[in-house]
C-alpha positions in Angstrom: 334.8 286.0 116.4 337.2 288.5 116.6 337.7 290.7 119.5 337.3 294.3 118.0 333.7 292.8 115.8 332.7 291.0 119.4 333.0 294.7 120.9 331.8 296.9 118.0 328.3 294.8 118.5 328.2 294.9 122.1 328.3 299.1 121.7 325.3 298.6 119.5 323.8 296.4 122.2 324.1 298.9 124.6 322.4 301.6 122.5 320.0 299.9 121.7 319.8 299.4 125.8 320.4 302.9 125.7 317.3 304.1 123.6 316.3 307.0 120.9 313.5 308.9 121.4 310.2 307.9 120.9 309.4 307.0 117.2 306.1 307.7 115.5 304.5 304.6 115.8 305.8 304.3 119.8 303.4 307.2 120.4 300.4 305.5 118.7 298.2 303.3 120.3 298.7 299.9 121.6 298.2 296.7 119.5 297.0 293.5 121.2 298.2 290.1 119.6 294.7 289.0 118.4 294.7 293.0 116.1 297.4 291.4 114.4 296.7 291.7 110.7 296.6 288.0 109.7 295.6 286.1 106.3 292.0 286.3 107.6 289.4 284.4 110.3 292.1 282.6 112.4 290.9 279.7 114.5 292.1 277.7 117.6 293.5 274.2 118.2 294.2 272.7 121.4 297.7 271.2 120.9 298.9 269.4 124.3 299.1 271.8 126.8 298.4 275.2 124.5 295.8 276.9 122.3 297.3 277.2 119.3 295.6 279.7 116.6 296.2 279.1 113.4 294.3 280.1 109.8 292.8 277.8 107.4 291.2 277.6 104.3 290.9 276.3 100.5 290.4 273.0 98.7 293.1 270.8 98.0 296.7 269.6 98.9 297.5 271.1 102.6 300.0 273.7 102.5 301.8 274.7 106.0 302.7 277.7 106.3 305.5 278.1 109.3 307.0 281.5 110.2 310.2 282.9 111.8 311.2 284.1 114.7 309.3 286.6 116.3 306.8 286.8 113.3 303.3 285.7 112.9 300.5 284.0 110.2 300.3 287.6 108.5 304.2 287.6 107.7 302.4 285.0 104.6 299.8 287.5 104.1 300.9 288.3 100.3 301.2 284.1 99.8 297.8 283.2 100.9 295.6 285.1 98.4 297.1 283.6 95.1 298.0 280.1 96.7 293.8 280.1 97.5 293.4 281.0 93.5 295.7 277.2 92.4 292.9 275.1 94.6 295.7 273.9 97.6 294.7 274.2 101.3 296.5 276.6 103.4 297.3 276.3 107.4 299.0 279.2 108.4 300.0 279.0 112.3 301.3 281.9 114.5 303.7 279.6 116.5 303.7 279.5 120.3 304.8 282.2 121.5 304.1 284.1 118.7 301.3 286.1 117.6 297.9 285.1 119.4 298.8 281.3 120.3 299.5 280.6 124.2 303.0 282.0 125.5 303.6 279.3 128.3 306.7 280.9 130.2 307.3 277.1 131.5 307.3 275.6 127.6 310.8 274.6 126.2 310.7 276.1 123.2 313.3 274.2 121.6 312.9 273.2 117.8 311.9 269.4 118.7 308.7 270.9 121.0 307.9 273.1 117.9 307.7 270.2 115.6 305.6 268.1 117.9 303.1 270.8 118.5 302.8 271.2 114.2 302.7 267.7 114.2 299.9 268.0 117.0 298.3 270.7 114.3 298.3 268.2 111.5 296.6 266.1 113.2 293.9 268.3 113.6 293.3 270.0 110.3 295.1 266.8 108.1 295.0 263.6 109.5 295.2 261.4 106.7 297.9 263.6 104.4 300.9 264.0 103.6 301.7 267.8 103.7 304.0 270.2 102.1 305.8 272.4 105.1 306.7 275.8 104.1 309.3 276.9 106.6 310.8 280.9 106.9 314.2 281.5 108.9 313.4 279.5 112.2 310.5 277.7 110.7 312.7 276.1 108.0 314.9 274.5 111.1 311.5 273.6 112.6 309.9 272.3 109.3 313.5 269.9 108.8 313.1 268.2 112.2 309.5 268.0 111.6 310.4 266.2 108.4 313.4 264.5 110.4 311.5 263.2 112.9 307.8 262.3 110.8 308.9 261.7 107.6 305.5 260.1 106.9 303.7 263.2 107.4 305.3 265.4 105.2 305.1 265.1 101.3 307.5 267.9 100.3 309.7 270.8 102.3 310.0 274.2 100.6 312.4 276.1 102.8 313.0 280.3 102.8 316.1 281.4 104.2 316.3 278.3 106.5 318.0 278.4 109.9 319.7 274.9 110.6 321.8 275.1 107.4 324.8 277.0 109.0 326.4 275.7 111.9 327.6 277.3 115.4 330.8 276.4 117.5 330.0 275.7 121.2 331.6 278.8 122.0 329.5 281.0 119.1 326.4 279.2 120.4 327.2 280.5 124.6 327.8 284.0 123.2 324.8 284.2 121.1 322.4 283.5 123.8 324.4 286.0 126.4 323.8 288.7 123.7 320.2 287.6 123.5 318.3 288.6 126.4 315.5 289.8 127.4 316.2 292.7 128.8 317.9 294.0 125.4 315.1 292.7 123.2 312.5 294.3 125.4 314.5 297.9 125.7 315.0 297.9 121.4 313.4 301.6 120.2 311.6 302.3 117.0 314.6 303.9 115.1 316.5 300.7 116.6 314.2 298.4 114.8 314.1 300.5 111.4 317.9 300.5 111.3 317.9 296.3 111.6 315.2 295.8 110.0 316.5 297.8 106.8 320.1 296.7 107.5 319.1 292.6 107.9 315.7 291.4 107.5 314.3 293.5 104.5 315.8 293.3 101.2 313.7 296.5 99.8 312.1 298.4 101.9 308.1 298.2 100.8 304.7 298.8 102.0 304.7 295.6 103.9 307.8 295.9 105.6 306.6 299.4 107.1 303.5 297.9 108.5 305.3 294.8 109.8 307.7 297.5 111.9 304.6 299.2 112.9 303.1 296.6 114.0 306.0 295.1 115.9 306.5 298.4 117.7 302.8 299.0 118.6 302.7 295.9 120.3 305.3 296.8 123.4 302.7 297.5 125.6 300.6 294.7 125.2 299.6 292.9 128.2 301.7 289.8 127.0 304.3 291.3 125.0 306.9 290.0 127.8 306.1 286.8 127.4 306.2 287.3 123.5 309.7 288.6 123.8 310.8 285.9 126.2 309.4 283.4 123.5 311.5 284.8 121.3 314.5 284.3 123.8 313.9 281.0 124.5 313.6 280.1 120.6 317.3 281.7 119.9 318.4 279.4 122.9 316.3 276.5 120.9 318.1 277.2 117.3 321.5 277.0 119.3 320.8 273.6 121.2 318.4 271.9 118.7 320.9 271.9 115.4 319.6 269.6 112.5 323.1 269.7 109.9 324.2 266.6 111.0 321.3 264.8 110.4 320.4 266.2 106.8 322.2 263.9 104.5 319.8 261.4 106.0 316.3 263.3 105.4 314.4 261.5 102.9 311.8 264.0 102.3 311.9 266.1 99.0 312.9 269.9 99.8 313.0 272.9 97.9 315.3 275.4 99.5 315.7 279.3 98.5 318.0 282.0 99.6 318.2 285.6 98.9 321.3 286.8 97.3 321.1 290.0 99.7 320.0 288.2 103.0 321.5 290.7 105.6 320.9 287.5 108.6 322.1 284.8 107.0 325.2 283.8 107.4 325.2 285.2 110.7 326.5 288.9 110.0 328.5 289.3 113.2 330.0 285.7 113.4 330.8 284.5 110.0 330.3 286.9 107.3 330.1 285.9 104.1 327.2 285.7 101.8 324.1 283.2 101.8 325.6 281.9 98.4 328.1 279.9 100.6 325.2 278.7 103.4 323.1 277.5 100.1 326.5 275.8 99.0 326.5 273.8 102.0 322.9 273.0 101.7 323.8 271.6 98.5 326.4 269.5 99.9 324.0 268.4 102.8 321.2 267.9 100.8 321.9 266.5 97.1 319.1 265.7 96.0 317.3 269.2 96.7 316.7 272.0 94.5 318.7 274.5 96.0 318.3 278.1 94.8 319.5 281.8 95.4 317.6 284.3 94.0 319.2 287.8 93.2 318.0 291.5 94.6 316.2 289.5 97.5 316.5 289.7 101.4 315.9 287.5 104.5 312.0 287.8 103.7 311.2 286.3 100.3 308.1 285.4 100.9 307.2 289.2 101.4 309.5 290.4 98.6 308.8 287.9 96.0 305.6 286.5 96.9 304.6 284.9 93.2 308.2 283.3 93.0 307.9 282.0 95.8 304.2 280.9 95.5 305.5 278.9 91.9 307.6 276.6 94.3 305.2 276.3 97.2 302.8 274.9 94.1 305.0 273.2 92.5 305.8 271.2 95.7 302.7 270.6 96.6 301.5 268.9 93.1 
């Protein structure tokens, strides 16, 4: 990375260290974990060492749902409804760490230990089946070593916006977890949040992406929001260590994988530029036999922004 872009984003690092004053949703009332909006009842698993709470429901092929970093089981909450109308079975999980599952502060966190506790999960709600894994951002790097690693558990991968795809250099992978601390995650204001969300994660800015900021911003004084955001740390640190490229070309599960043509995260915006027509290239190249897809006018969240699209090829995978 050049020197002058390396600088530029540690200035916005240290605003956002810095603060803004106190948005609207900062002066509103706390929100714990479990008032997360979610696709409805959610339910507990004991996986190893940690409660894991997850949602479930439907007839029918099981469909994993497996969210990003830092999200939760409501970040499918526009999926579930009309996946529940085709007769499939959806698992949603709020990932350790994430959303009302344990936050262990002595857990690894790395991408292997996330696939062994869904693996864990499967064997709870699925034990005889073969699933389709549905994997956003870091869950797509978590659903391909799931797939890596149990190939006989998973029938078909659809992947949104997949982390694992685009590679790091040693030296890219030490500065991204010295810029990703705790301390800066933990000190990020409202208006810091709107600006990166709008800038990176959303495409369009809509209804859901609102409430998804409010709820993010309401939760900072929950009791284990520190923990949360030290999850979160920890899983950056896991991306980095716990890449899956390599290893692709050798995946023998069917996958599905879908990019937005506007995706503001990937390619990394600070270290590589570029556009996520050139990461979906190289998943092409790593994975010929996939169906590899970018879709125009959509961000990092496709799932949110183009919920029935995405839906057809969650249902057509799981056929």
């Amino acid at each position: 990375m050049a020197a002058k872009g390396r600088l530029a984003w540690l200035a916005l690092a240290a605003l956002a260290l810095v603060g803004c004053h106190r948005g609207a949703y900062e002066r509103m009332e706390t929100l714990r974990f479990d008032q997360l909006t979610t696709p409805g009842t959610m339910r507990t698993a004991r996986v190893g060492d940690v409660d894991v709470r997850y949602f479930e429901a439907g007839v029918g092929p099981v469909v994993l749902l497996v969210h990003g970093l830092g999200e939760h089981a409501g970040y499918w909450n526009e999926n579930v409804p009309g996946l529940l109308e085709k007769d499939v079975r959806v698992v949603a999980v709020d990932l350790p760490g994430h959303g009302a599952s344990d936050k262990p502060h002595d857990a690894p966190y790395t991408m292997g230990w996330h696939a062994a506790v869904l693996r864990g999960l499967l064997d709870v709600v699925a034990p005889d089946e073969k699933v389709t894994v549905v994997g956003h951002s870091m869950g797509g790097q978590i659903a391909l070593r799931l797939a890596l690693t149990w190939p006989d558990r998973v029938k078909h991968l659809v992947l949104l916006a997949p982390a694992g795809i685009e590679r790091f250099t040693p030296g890219e992978g030490v500065w991204l977890k010295q810029v990703s601390t705790t301390a800066t995650f933990l000190a990020r204001s409202e208006d810091e949040l709107r600006a990166h969300y709008r800038k990176n994660v959303f495409g369009a800015w809509s209804p859901a992406a609102e409430h998804h900021l409010e709820e993010r911003v309401r939760l900072r004084r929950a009791p284990d929001f520190r923990p949360y955001i030290y999850a979160v740390v920890r899983c950056i640190h896991g991306m980095i260590d716990g890449p899956v490229a390599d290893e692709l070309p050798s995946l023998a599960v069917p996958a599905t994988v879908l990019f937005g043509a506007d995706d503001g995260l990937v390619p990394n915006p600070v270290l590589h530029g570029g556009s996520a027509a050139d990461v979906a290239a190289e998943a092409r190249r790593l994975l010929p036999r996939a169906r590899v897809d970018v879709l125009p006018g959509l961000g990092h969240m496709l799932q949110i922004e183009a919920p029935a699209r995405v839906n057809a090829a969650i249902l057509e995978a799981a056929r």
